[in-house]
C-alpha positions as CSV (number, residue, x, y, z in Angstrom):
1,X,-38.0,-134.0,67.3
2,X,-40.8,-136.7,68.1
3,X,-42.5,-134.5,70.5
4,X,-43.1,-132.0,67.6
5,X,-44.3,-134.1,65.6
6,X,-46.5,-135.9,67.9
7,X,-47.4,-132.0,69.5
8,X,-48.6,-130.9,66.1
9,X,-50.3,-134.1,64.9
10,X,-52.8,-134.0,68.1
11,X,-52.7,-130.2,67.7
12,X,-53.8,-130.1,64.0
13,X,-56.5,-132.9,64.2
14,X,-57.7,-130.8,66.9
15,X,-57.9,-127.5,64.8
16,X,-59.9,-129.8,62.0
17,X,-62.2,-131.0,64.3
18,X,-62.5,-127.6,65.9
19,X,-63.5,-126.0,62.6
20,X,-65.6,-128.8,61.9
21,X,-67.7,-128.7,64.4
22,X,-67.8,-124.9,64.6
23,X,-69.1,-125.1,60.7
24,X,-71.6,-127.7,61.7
25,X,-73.1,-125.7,64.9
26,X,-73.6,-122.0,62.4
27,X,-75.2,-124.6,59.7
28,X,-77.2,-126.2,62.2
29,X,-78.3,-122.8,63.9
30,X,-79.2,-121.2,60.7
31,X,-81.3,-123.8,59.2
32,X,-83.2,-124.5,62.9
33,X,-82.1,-128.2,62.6
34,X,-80.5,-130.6,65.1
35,X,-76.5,-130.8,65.0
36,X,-76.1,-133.8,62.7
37,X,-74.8,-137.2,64.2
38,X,-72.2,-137.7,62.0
39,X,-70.5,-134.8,63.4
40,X,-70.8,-136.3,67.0
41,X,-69.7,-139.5,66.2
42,X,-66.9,-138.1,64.5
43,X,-66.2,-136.2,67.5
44,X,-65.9,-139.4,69.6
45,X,-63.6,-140.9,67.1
46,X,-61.2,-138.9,66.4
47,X,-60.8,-138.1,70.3
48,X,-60.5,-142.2,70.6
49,X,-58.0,-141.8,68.0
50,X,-55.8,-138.7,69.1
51,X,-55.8,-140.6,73.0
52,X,-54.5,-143.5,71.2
53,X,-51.7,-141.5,69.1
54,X,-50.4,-140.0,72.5
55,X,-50.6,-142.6,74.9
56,X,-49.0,-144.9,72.3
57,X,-46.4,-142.4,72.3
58,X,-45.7,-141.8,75.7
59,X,-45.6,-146.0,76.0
60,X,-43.1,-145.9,73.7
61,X,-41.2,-143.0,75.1
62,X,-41.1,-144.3,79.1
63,X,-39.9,-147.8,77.3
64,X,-37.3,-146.5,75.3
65,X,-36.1,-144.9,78.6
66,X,-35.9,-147.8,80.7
67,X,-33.4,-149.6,78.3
């Protein structure tokens, strides 16, 4: 049950951010403006963030199995 939830957590944040950054390129293309940073550094973040959710979880799930 964990790996769904952890599966569709990463998953989700990753559609969000997809569509995000999709909306911010057409906006950024159609008023001939730079893409803004906010949208990078958000980028960077949440990718910190979803590495951290996973590997937390795999940590958790190879010490669950060695007890």
């Amino acid at each position: 049950m964990r790996d769904k939830i952890v599966f569709l957590l990463s998953a989700g944040i990753m559609i969000i951010l997809g569509l995000l950054v999709i909306g911010d390129f057409i906006i950024s293309y159609k008023e001939n403006r730079p893409i803004d940073e906010s949208i990078v550094h958000l980028i960077q973040i949440v990718i910190t963030g979803i590495i951290g959710i996973v590997g937390t979880y795999f940590g958790t799930k190879n010490k669950n199995k060695n007890k």
